[in-house]
C-alpha positions as CSV (number, residue, x, y, z in Angstrom):
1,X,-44.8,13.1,-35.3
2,X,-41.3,12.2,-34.6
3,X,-40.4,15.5,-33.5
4,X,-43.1,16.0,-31.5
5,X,-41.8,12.8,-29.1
6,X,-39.1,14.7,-27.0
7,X,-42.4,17.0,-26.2
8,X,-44.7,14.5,-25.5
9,X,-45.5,15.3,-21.6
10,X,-43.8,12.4,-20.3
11,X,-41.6,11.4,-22.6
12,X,-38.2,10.7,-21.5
13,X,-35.0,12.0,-23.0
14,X,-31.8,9.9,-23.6
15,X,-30.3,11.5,-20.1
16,X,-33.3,10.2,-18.1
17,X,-33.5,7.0,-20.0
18,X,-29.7,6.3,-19.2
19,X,-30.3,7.7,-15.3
20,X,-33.2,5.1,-15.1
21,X,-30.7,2.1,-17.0
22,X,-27.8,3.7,-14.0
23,X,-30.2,2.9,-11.2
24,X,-31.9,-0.4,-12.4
25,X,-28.4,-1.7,-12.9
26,X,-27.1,-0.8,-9.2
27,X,-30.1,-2.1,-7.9
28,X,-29.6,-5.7,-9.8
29,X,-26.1,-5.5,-8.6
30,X,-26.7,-4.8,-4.8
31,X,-28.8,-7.3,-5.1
32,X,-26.0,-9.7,-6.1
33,X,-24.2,-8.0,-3.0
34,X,-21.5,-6.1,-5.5
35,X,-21.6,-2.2,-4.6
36,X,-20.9,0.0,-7.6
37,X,-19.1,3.2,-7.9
38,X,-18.5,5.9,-10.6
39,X,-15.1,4.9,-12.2
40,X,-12.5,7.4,-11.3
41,X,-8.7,7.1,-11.0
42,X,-8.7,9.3,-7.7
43,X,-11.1,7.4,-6.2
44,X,-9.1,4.2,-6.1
45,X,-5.3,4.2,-4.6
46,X,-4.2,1.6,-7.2
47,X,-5.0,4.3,-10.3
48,X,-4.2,6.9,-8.0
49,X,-0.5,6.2,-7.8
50,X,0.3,6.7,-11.6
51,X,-1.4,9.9,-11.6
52,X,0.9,10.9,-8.6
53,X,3.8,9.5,-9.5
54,X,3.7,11.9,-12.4
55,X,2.6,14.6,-10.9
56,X,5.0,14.2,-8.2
57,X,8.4,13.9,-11.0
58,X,9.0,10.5,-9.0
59,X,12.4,8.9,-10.4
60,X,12.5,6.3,-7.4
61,X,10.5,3.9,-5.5
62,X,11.3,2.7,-2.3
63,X,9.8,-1.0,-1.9
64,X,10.1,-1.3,2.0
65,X,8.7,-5.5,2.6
66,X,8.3,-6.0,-1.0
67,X,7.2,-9.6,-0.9
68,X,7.2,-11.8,-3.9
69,X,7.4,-8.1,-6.0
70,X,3.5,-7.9,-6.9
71,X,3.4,-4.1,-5.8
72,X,6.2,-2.9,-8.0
73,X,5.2,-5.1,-10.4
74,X,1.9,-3.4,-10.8
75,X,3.5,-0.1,-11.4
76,X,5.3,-1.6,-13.8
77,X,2.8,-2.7,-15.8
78,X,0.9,0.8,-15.2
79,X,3.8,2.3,-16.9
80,X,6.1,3.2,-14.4
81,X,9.7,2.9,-16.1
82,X,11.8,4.9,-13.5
83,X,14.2,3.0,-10.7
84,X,12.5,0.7,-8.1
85,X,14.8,-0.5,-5.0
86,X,13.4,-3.2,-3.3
87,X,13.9,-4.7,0.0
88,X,12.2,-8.1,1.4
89,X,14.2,-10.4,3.9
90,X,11.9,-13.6,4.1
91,X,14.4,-16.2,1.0
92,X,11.1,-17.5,-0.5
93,X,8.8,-14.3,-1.2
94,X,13.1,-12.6,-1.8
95,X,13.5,-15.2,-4.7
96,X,9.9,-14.6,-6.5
97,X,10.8,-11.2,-6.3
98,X,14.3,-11.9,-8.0
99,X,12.8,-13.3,-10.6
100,X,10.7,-10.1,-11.7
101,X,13.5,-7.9,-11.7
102,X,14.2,-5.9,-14.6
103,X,17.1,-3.3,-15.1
104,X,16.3,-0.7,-13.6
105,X,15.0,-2.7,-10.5
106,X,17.5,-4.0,-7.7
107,X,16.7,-5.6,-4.8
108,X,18.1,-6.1,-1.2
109,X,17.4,-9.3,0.4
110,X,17.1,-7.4,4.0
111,X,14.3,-6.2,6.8
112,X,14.7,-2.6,7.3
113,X,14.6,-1.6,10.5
114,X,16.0,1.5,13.2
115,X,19.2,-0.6,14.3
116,X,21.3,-2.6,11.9
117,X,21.8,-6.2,13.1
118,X,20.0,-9.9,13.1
119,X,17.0,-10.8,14.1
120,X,14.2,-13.4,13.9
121,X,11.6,-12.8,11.3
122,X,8.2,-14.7,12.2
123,X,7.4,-16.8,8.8
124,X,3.1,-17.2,8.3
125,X,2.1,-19.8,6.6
126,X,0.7,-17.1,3.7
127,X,4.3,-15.2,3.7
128,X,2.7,-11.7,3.6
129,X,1.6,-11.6,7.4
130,X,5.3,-12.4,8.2
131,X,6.8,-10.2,10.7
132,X,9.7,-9.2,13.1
133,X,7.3,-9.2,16.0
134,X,5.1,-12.0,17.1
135,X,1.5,-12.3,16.1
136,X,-1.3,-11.3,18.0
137,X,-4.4,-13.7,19.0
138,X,-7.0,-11.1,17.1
139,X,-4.5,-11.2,14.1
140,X,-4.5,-14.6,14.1
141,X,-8.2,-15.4,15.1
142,X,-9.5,-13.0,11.8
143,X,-7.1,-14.5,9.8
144,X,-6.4,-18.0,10.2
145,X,-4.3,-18.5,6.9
146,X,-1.9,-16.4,8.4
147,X,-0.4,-18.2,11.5
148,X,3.1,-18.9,12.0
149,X,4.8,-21.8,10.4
150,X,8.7,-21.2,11.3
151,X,11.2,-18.9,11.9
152,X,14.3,-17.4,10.1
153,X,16.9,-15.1,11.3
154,X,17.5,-12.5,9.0
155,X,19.5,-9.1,8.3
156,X,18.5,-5.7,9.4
157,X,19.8,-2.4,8.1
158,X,18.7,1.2,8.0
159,X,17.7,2.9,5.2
160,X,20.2,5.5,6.1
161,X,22.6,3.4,5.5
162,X,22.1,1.7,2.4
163,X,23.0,4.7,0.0
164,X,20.2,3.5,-2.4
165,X,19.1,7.4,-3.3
166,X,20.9,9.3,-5.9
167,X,21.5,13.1,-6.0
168,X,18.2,14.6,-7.1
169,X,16.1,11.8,-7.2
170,X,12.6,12.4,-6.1
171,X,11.4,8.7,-4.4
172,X,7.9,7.2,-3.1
173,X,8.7,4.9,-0.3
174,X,6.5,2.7,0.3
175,X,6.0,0.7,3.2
176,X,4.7,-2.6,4.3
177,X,6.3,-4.1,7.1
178,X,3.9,-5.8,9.5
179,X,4.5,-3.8,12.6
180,X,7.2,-2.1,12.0
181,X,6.5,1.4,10.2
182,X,8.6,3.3,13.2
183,X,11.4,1.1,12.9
184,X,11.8,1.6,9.4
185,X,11.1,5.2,9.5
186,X,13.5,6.3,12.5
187,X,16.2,4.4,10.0
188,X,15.6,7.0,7.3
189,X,15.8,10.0,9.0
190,X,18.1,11.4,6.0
191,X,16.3,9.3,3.4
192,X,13.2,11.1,4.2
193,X,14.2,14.4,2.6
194,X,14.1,12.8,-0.7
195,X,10.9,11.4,-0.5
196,X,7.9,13.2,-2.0
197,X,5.1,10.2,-1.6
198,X,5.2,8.4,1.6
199,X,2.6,5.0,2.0
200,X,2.5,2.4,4.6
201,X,0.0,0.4,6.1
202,X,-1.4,1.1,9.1
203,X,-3.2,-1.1,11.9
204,X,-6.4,0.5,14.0
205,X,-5.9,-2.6,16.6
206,X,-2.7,-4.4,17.8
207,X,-1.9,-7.2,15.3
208,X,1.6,-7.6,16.2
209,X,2.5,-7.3,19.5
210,X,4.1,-4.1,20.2
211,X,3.4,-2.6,17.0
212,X,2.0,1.1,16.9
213,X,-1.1,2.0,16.2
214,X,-2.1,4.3,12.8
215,X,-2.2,7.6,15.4
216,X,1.2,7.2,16.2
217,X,2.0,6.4,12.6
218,X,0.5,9.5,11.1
219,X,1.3,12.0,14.0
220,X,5.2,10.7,13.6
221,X,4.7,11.1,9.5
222,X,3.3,14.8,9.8
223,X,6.0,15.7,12.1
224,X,8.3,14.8,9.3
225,X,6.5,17.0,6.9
226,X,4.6,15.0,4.9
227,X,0.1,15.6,4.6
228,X,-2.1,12.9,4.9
229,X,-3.8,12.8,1.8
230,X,-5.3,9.1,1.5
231,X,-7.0,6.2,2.9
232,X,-7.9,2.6,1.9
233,X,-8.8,-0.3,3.5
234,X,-6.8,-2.7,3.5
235,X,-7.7,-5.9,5.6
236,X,-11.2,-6.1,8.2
237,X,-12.4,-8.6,10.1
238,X,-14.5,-11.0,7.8
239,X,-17.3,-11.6,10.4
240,X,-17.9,-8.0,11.8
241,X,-16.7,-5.4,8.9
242,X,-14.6,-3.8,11.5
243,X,-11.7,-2.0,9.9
244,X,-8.5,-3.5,11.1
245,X,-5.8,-1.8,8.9
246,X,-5.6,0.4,5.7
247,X,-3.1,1.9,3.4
248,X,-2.3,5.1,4.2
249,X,-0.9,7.6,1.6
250,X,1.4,11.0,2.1
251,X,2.8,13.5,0.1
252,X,5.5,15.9,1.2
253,X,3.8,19.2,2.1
254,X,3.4,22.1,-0.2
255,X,4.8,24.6,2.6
């Protein structure tokens, strides 16, 4: 009898049994508003970028508004043992980052920007929305936590300038600057022919006032040589689900 089951007409088999667990679950979970997906590196950018830094023969990373170092921290700890050059201006998020250093990670307590010289950073009262350009109300109005506290005045340099990149090295710059993707980019003009992975966040609406929009961003970033080859969201507004920036990833193209 038991090997008459899997012929029974209507009898499920183990594939159909497991598609109708798949489906009961998702169901139970939208319920509970959580949204599940198939689990896939490539589908998420924070999996993503080990796979491509491999891929890619990446021997550098650029931090560009490194913060308190979270970001490089996480590739550390995805296994990521090459060099990792940091850069962050505002003194509190500089000294976290400091403190996570290792030895083959340095760090520059400076804004990057397209002209060397001092300026004032904006300091939010959550540190990561702080900026060298002032905040704009729908920045401010979707995110509450991050209005402006203070100011500081802090270094700029270029890129350029810095002489951070080795002969040879293959980097990922990565950029997170609050406004200021051009700024950074037109100071790494020569930089830029090292870099194989490009990714900075990008705003669909002004947030910063004066800042350019992720058109401008991407057209200036092809131009450059580099294929757009990733998106994800970063930051939306809580009350309409309107997509107000996302991360945007390159990579140098294959022609």
């Amino acid at each position: 009898m038991c090997g008459l089951v899997g012929r029974y007409k209507g009898a499920r088999t183990p594939v159909s049994i497991l598609g109708a667990v798949k489906a009961a679950a998702r169901s139970l979970l939208r319920r509970l508003g959580v949204e599940a997906i198939a689990y896939a590196p490539r589908n998420f950018l924070e999996l993503r970028r080990p796979l491509l830094l491999d891929e890619e023969r990446i021997d550098l990373v650029l931090d560009v508004g490194a913060g308190d170092g979270g970001w490089a921290h996480g590739l550390r700890e995805r296994g990521y043992a090459g060099r990792i050059v940091s850069f962050e201006p505002l003194p509190e998020s500089f000294a976290a980052l400091d403190s996570r250093r290792d030895g083959t990670w340095e760090a520059h307590q400076v804004a990057l920007g397209a002209e060397p010289g001092r300026r004032e950073l904006q300091v939010s009262a959550n540190r990561v929305s702080s900026s060298l350009l002032p905040m704009a109300e729908l920045h401010l109005r979707t995110a509450p936590e991050s209005a402006v506290t203070g100011a500081v005045e802090v270094e700029v340099a270029r890129l350029d300038d810095l002489d951070v990149v080795r002969p040879g090295e293959r980097a990922y710059l990565k950029i997170d600057v609050q406004g200021t993707e051009l700024d950074v980019l037109h100071g790494a003009t020569a930089t830029l022919a090292s870099v194989r992975l490009l990714e900075a966040e990008l705003s669909t609406v002004t947030l910063y006032e004066g800042q350019p929009l992720i058109g401008e961003v991407i057209q200036h970033v092809q131009r450059e040589g580099f294929d757009l080859i990733g998106l994800e969201r970063a930051f939306r507004d809580r009350e309409t689900g309107d997509v107000l920036q996302v991360n945007g990833l390159f990579r140098r193209g294959r022609s």
